[in-house]
Backbone bond lengths (Angstrom), bond angles and torsions (degrees), N, CA, C in turn:
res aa  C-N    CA-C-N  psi(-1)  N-CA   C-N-CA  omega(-1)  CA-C   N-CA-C  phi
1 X - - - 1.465 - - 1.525 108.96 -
2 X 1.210 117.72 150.73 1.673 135.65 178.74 1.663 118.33 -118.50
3 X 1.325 93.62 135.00 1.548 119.09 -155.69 2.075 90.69 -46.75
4 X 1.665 97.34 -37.86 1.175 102.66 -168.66 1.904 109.30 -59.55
5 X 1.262 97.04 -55.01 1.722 92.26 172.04 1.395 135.62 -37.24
6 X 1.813 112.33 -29.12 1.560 144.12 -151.91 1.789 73.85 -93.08
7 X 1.304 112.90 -61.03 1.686 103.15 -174.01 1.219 110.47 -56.63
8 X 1.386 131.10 -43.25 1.020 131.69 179.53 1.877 126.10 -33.82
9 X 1.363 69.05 -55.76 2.176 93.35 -174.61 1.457 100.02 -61.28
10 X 1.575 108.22 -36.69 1.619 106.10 -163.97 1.676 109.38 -75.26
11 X 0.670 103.12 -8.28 1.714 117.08 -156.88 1.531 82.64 -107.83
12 X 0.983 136.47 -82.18 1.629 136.25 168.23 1.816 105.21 -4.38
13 X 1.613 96.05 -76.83 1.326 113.88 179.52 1.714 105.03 -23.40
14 X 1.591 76.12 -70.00 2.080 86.00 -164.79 1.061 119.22 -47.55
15 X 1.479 114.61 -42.24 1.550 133.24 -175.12 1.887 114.28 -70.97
16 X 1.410 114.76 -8.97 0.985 128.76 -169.11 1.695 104.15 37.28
17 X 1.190 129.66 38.18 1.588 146.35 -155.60 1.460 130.75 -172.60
18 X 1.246 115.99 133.03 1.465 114.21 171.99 1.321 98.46 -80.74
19 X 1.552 137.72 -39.71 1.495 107.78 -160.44 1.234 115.26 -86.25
20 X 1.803 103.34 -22.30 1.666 101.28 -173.21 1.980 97.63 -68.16
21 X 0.866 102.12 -43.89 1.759 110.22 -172.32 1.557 107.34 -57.22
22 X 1.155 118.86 -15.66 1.638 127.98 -162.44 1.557 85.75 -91.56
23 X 1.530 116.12 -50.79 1.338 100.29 -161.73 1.593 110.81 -98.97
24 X 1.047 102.67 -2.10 1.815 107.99 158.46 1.626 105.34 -50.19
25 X 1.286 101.44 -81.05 1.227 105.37 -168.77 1.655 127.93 -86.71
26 X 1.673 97.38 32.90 1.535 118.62 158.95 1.612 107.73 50.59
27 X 1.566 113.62 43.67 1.360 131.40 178.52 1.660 101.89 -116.38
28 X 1.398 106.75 -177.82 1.382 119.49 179.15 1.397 119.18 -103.30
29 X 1.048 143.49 119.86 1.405 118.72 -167.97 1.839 132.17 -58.03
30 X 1.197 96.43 -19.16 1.778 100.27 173.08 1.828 99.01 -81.45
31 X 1.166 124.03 -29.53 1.220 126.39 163.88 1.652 118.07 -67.05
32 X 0.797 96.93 -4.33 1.857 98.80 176.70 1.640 103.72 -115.19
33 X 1.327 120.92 -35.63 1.404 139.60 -172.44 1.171 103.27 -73.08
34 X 1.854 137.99 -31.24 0.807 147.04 -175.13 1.348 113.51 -88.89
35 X 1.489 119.91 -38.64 1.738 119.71 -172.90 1.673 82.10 -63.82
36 X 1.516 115.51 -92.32 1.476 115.67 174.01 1.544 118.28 12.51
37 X 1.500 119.00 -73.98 1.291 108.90 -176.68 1.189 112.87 -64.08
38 X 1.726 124.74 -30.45 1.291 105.63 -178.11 1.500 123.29 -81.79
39 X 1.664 93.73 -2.14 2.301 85.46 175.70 1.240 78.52 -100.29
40 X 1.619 168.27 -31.34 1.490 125.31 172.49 1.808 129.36 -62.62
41 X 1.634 98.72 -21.33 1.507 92.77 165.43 1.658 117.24 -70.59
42 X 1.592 109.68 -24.88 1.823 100.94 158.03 0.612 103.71 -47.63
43 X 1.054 120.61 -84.04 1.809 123.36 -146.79 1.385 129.66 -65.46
44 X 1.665 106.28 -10.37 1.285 82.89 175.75 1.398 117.31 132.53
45 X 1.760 108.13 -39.77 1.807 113.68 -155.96 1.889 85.36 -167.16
46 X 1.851 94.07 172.37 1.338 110.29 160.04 1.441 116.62 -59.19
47 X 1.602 130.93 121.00 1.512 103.78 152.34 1.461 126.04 -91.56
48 X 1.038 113.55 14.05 1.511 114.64 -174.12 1.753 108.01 -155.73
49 X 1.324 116.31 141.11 0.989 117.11 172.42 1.884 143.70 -102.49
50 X 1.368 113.22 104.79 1.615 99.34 -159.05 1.657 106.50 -66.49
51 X 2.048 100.10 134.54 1.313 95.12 -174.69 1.824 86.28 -109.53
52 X 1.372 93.31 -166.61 1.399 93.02 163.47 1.310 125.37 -77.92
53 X 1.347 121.75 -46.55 1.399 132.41 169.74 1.825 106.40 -98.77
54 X 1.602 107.38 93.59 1.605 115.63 -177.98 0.900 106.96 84.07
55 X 1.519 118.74 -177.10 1.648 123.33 170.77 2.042 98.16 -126.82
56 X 1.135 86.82 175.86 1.552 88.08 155.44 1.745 133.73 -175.51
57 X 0.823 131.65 -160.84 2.136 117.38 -158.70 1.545 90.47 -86.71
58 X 1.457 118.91 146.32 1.211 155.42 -133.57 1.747 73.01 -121.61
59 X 1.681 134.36 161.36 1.268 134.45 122.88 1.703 112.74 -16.08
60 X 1.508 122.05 -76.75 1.177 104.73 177.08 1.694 140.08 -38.86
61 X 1.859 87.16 -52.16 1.240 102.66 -170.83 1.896 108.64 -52.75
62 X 1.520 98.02 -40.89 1.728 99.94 166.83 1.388 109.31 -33.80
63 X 1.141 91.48 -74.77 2.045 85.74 -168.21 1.031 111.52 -81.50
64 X 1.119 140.67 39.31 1.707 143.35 -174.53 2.119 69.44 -110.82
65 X 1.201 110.77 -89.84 1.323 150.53 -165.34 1.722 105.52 -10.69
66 X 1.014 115.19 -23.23 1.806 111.29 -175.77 1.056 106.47 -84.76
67 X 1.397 111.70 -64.80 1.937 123.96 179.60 1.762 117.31 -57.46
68 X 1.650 99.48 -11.27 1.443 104.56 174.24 1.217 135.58 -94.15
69 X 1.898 92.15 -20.92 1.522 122.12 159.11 1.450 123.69 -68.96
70 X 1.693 121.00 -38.76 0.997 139.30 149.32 1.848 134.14 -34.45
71 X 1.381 89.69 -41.87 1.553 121.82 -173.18 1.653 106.03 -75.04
72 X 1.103 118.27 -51.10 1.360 148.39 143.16 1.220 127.77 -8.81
73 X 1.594 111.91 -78.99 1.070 132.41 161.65 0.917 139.78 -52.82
74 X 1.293 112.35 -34.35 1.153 127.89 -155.60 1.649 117.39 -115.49
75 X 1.889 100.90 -9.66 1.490 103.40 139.19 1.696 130.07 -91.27
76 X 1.228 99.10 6.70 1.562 105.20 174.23 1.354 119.66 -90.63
77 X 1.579 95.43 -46.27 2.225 102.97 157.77 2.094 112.51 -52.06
78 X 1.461 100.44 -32.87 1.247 96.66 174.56 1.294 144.18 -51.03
79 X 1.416 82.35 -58.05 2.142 119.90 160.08 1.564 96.07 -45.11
80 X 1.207 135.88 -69.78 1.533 151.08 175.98 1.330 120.96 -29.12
81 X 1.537 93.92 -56.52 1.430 95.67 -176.58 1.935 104.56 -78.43
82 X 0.820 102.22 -63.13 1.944 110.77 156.58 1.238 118.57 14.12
83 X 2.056 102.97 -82.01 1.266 127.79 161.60 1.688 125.51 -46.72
84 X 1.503 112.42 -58.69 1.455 113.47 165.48 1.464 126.09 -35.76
85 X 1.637 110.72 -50.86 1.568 116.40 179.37 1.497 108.54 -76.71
86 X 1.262 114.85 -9.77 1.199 114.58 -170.50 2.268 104.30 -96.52
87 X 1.462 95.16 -0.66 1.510 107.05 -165.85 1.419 123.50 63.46
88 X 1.279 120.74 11.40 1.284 120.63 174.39 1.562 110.69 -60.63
89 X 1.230 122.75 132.75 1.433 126.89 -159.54 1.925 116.31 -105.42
90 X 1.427 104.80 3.46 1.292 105.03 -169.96 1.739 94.25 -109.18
91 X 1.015 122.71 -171.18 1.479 131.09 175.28 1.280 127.40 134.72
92 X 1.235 118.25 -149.76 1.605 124.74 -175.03 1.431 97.29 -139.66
93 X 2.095 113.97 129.41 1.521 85.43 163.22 1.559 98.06 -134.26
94 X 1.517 110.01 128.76 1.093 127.49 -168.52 2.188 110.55 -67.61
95 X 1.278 126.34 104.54 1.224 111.78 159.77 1.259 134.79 -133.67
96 X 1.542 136.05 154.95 1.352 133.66 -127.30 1.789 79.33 -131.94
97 X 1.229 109.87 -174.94 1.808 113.65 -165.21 1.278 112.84 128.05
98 X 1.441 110.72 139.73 1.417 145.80 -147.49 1.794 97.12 -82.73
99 X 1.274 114.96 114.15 1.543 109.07 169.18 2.091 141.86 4.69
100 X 1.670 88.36 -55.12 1.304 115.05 -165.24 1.547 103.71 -94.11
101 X 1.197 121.13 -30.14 1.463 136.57 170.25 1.726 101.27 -70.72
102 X 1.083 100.35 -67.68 2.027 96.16 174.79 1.578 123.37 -53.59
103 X 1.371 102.05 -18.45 1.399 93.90 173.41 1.557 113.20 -112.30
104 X 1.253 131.34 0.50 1.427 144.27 -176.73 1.484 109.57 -109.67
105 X 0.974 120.98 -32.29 1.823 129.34 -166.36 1.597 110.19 -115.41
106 X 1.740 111.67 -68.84 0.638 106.50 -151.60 1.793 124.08 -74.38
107 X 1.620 122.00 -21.54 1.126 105.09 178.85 1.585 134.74 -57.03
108 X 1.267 109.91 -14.11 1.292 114.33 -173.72 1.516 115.14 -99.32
109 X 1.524 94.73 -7.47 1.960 101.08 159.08 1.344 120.17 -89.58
110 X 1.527 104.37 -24.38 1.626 98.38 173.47 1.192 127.22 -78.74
111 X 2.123 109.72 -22.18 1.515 125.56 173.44 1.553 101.02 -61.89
112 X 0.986 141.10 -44.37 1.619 151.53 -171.35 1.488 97.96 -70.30
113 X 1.859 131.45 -59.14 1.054 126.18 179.60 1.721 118.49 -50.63
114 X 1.467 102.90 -38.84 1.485 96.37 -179.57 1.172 124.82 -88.20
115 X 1.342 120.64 -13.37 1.545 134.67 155.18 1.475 100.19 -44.18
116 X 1.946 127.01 -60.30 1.206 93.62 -156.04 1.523 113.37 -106.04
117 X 1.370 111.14 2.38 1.528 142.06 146.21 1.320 136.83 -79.67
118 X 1.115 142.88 22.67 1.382 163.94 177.03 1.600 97.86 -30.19
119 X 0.839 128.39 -31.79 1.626 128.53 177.60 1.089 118.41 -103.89
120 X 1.638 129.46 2.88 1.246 130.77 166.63 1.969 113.98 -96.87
121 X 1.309 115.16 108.21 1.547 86.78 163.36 1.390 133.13 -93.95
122 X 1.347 118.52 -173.00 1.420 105.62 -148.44 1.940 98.19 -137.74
123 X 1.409 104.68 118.37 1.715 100.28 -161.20 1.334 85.44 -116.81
124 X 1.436 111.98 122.40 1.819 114.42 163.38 1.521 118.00 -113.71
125 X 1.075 106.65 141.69 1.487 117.01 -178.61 1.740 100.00 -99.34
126 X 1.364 118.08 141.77 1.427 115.25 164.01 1.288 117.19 -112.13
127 X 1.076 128.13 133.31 1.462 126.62 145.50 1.744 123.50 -104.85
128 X 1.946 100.19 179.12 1.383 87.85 -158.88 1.711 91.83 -109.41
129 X 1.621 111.92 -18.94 1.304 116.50 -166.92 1.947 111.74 -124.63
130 X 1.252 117.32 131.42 1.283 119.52 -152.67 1.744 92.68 -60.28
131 X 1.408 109.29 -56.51 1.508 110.80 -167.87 1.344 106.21 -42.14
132 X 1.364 144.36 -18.20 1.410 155.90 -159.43 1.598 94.89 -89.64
133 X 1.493 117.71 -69.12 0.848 142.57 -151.21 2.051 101.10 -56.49
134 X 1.302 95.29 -40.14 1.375 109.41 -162.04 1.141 98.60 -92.16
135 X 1.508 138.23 -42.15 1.384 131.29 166.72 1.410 113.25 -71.45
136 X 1.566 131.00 11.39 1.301 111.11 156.08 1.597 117.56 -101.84
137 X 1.278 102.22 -23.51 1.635 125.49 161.17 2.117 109.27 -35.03
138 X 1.155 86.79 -60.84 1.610 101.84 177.37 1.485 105.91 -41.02
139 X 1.461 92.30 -64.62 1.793 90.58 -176.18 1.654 114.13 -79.52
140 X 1.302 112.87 13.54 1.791 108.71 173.82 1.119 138.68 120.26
141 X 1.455 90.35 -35.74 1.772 125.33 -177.92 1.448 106.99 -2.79
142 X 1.471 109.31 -43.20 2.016 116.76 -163.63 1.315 105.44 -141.41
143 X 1.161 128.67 173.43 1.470 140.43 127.55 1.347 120.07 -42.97
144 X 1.440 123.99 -73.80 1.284 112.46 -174.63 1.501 94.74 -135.97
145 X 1.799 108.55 163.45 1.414 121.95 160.11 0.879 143.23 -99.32
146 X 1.495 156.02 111.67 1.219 134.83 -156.73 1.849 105.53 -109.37
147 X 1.551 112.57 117.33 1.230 82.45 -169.88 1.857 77.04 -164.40
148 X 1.784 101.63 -164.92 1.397 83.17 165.56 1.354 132.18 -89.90
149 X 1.386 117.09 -161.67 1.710 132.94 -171.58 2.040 99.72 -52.07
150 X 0.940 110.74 104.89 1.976 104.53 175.47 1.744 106.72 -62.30
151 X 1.412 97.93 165.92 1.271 93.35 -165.30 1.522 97.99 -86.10
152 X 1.408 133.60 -163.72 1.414 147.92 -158.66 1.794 91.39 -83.82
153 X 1.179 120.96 120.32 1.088 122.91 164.09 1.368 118.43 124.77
154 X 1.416 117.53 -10.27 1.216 131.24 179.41 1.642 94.09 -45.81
155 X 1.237 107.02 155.41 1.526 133.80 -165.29 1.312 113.90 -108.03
156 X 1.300 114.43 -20.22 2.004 133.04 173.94 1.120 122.71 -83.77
157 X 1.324 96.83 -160.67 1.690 111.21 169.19 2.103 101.22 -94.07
158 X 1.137 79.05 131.74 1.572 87.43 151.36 1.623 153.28 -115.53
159 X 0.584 140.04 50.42 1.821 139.76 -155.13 1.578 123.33 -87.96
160 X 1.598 101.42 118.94 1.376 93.88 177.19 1.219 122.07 -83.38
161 X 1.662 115.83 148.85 1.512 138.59 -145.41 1.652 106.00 -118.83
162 X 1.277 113.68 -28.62 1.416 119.20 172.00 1.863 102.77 142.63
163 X 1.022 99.68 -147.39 1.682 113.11 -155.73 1.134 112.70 -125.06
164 X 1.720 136.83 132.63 1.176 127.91 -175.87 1.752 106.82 -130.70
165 X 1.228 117.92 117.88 1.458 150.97 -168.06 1.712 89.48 -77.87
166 X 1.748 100.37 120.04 1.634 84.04 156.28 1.626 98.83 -128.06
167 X 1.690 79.33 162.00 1.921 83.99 -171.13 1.888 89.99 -111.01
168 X 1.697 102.81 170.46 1.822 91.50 168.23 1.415 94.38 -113.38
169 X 1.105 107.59 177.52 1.357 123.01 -136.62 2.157 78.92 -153.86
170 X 1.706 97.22 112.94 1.355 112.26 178.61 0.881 133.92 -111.22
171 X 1.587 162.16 173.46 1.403 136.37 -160.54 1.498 95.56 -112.04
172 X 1.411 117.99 151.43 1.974 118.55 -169.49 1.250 104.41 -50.75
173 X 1.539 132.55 -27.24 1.011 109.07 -164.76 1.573 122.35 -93.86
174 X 1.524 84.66 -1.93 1.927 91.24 -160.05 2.008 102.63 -67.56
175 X 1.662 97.24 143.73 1.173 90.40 160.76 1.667 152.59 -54.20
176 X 1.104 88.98 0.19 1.603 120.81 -179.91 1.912 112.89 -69.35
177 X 1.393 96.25 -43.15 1.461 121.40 -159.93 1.880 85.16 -59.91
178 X 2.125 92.00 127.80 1.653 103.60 155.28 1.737 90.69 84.21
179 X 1.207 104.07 21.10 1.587 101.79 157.37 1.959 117.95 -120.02
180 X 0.687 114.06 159.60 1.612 115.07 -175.43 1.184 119.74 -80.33
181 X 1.474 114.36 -40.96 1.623 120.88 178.83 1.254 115.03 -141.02
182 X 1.450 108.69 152.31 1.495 94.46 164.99 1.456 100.59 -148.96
183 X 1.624 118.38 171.13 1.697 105.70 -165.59 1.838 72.58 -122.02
184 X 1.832 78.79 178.63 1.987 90.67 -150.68 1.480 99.73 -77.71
185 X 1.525 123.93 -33.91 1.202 124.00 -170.18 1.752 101.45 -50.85
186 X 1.531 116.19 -44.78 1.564 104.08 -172.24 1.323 127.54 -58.61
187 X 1.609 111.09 -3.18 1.196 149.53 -173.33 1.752 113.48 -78.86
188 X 1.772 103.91 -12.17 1.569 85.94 -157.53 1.548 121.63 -76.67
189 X 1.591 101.13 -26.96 1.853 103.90 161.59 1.162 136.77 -72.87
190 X 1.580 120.17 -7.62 0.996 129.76 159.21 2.181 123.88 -53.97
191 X 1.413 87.24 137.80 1.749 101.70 -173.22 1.996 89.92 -74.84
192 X 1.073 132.87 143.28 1.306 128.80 139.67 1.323 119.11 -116.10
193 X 1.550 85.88 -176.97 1.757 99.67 -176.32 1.406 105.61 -124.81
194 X 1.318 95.52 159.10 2.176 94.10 -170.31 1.254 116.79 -136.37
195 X 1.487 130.27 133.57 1.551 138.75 177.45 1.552 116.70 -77.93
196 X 1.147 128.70 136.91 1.367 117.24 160.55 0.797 146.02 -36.36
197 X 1.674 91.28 -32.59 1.632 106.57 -174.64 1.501 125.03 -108.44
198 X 1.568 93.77 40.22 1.537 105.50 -174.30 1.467 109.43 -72.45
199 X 1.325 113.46 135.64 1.446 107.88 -179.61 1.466 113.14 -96.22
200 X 1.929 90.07 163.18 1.752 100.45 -164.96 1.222 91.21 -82.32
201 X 1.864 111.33 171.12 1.619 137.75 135.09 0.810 96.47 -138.12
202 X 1.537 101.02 132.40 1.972 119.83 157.62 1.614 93.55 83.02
203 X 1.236 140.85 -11.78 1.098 140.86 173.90 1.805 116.84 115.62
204 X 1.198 100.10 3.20 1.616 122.66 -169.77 1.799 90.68 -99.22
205 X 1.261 107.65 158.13 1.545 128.19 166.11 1.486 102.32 -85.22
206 X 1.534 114.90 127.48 1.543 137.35 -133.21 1.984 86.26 -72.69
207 X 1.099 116.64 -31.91 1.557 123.74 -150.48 1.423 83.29 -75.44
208 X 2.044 120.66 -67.60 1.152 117.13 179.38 1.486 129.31 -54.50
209 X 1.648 115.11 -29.62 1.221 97.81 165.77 2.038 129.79 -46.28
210 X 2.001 82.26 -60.69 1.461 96.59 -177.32 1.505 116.37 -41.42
211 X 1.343 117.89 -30.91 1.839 138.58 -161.56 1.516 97.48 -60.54
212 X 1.620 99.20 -67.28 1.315 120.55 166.77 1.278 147.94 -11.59
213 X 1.470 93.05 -60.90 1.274 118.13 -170.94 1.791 102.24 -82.33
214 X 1.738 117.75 -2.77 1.475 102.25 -178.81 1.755 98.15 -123.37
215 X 1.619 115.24 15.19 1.193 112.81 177.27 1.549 108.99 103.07
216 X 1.459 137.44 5.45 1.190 115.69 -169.91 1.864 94.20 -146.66
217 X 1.147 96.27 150.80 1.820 101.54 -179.86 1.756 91.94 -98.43
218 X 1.523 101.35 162.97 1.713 107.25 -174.03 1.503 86.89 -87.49
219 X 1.217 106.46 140.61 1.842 103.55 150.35 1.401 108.43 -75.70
220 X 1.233 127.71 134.67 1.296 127.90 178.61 1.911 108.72 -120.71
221 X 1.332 90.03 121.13 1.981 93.27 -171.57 1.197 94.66 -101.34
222 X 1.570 147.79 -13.17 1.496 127.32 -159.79 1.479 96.79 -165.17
223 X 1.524 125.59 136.22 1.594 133.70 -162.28 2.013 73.20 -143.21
224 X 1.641 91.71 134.29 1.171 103.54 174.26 1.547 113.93 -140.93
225 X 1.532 131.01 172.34 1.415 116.36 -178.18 1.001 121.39 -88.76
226 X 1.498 99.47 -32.70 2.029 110.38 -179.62 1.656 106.32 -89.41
227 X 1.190 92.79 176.58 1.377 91.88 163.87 2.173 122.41 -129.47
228 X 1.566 94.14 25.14 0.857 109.15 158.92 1.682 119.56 -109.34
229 X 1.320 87.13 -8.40 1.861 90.50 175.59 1.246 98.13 -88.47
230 X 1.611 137.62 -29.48 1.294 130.54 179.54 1.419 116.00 -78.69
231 X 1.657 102.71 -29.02 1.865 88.59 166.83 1.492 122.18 -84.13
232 X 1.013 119.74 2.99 1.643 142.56 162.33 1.279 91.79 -58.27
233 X 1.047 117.65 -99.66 1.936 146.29 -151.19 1.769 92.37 -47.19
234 X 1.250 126.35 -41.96 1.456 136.33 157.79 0.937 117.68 -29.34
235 X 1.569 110.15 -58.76 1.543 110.75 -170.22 1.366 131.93 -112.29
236 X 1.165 104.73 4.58 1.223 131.21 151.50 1.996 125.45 -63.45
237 X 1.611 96.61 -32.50 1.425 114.60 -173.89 1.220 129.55 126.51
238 X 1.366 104.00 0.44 2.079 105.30 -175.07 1.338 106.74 -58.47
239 X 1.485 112.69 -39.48 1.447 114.61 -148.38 1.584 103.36 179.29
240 X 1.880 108.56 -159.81 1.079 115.33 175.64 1.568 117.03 -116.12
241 X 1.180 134.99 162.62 1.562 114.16 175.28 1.280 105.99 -164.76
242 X 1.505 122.87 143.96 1.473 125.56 161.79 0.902 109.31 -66.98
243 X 1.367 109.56 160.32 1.882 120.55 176.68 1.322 108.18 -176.41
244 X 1.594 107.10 130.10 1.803 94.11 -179.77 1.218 119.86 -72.46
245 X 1.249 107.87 163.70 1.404 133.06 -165.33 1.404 116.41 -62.02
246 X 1.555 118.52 -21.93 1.052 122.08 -170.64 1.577 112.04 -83.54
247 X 2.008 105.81 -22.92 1.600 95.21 162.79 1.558 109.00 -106.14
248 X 0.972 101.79 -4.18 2.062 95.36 178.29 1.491 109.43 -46.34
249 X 1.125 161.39 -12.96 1.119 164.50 -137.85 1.445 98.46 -119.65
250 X 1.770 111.51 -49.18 1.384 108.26 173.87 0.874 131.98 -89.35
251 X 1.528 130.80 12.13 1.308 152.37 -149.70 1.784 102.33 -124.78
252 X 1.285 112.76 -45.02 1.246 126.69 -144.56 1.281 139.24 -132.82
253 X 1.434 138.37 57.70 1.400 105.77 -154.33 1.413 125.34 -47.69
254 X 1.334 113.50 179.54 1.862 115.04 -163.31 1.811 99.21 -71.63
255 X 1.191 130.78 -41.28 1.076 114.24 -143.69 1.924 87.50 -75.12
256 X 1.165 114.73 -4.26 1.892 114.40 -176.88 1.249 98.32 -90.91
257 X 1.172 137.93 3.64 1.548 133.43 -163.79 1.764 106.86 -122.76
258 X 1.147 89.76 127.21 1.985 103.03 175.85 1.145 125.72 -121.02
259 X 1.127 124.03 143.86 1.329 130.56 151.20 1.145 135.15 -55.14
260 X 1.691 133.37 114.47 1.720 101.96 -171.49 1.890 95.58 -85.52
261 X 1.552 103.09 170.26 1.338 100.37 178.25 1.708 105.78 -127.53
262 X 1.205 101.35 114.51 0.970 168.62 27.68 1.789 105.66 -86.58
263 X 1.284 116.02 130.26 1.477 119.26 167.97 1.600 124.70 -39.72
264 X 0.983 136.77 130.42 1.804 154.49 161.10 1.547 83.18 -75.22
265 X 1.601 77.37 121.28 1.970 94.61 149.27 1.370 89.88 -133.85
266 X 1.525 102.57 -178.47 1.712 111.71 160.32 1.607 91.51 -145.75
267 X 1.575 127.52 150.11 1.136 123.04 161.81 1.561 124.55 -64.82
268 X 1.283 134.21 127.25 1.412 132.49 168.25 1.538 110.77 -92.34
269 X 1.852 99.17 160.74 1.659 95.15 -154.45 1.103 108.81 -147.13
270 X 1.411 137.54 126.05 2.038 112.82 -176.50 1.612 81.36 -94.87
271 X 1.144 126.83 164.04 1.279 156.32 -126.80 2.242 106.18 -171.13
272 X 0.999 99.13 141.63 1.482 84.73 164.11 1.881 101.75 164.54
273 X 1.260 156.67 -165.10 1.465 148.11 -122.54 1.103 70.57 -161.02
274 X 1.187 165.71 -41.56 1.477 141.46 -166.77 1.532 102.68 -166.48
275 X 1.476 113.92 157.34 1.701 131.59 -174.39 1.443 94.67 -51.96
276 X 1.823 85.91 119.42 1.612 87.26 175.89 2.092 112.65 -69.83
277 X 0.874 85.62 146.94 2.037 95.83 163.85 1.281 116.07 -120.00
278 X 1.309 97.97 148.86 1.414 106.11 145.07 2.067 97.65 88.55
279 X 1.287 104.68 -122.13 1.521 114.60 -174.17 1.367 113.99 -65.73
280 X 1.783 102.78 -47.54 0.987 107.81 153.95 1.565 160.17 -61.59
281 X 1.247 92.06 -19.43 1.792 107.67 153.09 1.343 129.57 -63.08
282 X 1.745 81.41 -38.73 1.802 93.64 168.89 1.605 129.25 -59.80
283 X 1.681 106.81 -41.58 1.201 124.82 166.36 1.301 121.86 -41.92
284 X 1.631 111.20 -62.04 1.181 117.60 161.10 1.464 131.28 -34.53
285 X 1.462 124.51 -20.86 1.303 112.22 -156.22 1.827 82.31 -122.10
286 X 1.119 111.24 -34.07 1.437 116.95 164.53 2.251 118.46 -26.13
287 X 2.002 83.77 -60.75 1.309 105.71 171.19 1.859 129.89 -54.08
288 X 1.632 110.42 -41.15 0.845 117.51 131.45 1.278 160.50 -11.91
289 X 1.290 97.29 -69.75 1.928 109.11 167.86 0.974 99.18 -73.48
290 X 1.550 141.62 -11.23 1.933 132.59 -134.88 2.294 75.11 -107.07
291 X 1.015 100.84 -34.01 1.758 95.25 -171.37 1.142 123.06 -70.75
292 X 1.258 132.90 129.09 1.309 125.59 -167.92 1.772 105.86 -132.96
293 X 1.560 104.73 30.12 1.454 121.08 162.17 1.732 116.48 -125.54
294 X 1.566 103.25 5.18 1.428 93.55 156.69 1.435 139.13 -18.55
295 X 1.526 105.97 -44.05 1.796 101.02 -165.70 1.282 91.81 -110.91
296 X 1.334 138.07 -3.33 1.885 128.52 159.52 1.269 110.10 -7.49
């Protein structure tokens, strides 16, 4: 079988179609219909099934379909990386990153990236939950990730990027509002609100650990996916909620925003399957300067 056929199927897949997929990839359709049959006589079986309206993955074609997506990808990061060492200055650079990070951090690293890259564009994927984020990483999804610290075992590259400060974010009316800090215990009657993508310690959800550890569980009134919908619902009045610093500003005016005392950071991390090059190295260091909790 040929890498080219593996694109073939994938493009099929996406297109839920031979013709839309035919003319994606500026082929003929008996020329696309034909590679197809010849990687299912590899393998063995149908991978796809013709319906009347589209086709779609067979049992096989399922599990054919990851390692083919992989296969894929992962000669296109090749081409990429190729070009980079080679200094070619135009390209594509694929990056992956956590909701609240893409909308708090990252536009003003990509305005700087295309300033000094003007011939590179720049395709980001978001997710809302890290474990997501990192199991699409595995299979290729990007070049690099920008997200936080992975847990012990990650399979990549890792590099730390700097430090991210979260402030909570209180409702106008609370007595809290137009103070600078506050420590969590003063916190314990307070209603909160909660992200999906709250991270563990010790295997506990980070809020309940911390809760824990001073004698009191959080009441929690509202679990949300983003974590700009949770600093919304915050400040609006649901409750109380962490949120980094990098979107509190858009979430919040200042006098709703606190400091905890002692301060929450979490480490941030670009992430990625091999040493980034080239544009992407650049990115990296881009990300870098963009932190201004480095020395936390």
């Amino acid at each position: 079988m040929s890498l080219r056929q593996m694109e073939y199927l994938v493009a099929v897949h996406a297109a839920a179609s031979f013709t839309r997929a035919a003319e994606e990839l500026n082929v003929t359709q008996s020329a696309l219909s034909h590679q197809i049959k010849a990687l299912e006589r590899e393998v063995g079986g149908a991978l796809l099934e013709r319906l009347p309206r589209g086709v779609q993955l067979t049992a096989m074609g399922r599990a054919f379909l990851p390692d083919a997506e992989l296969a894929v990808r992962s000669a296109r990061q090749a081409r990429r990386a190729a070009r980079a060492a080679a200094g070619a200055t135009g390209g594509e650079l694929q990056v992956a990153t956590l909701h609240g990070l893409a909308v708090g951090t990252l536009p003003g690293v990509v305005a700087r990236m295309r300033e000094g890259h003007p011939g590179v564009r720049v395709v980001l994927h978001e997710y809302v939950a890290q474990e997501e984020l990192l199991e699409r990483m595995e299979r290729g999804i990007a070049d690099v990730a920008f997200t936080y610290e992975p847990p012990p075992g990650w399979s990549g590259v890792a590099q730390p990027v700097g430090r991210e400060e979260l402030l909570l974010v209180v409702p106008g009316d609370d007595p809290l509002c137009g103070r600078e800090s506050v420590r969590l215990e003063q916190l314990a009657d307070r209603a909160w609100v909660r992200c999906a993508n709250e991270p563990r310690v010790e295997g506990e959800l980070f809020l309940d650990w911390a809760c824990a550890r001073l004698g009191f569980l959080p009441r929690t009134v509202v679990v949300t996916g983003h974590t700009t919908t949770a600093a919304r619902m915050a400040a609006a009045g649901a409750g109380v909620v962490p949120v980094p610093s990098c979107i509190a500003g858009l979430v919040a005016p200042p006098r709703q925003l606190l400091r905890m005392d002692p301060p929450w950071c979490r480490p941030l991390s670009v992430v990625s399957r091999a040493q980034p090059m080239g544009a992407a190295a650049e990115f990296v260091d881009l990300l870098r300067q963009a932190q201004p909790g480095q020395g936390l």
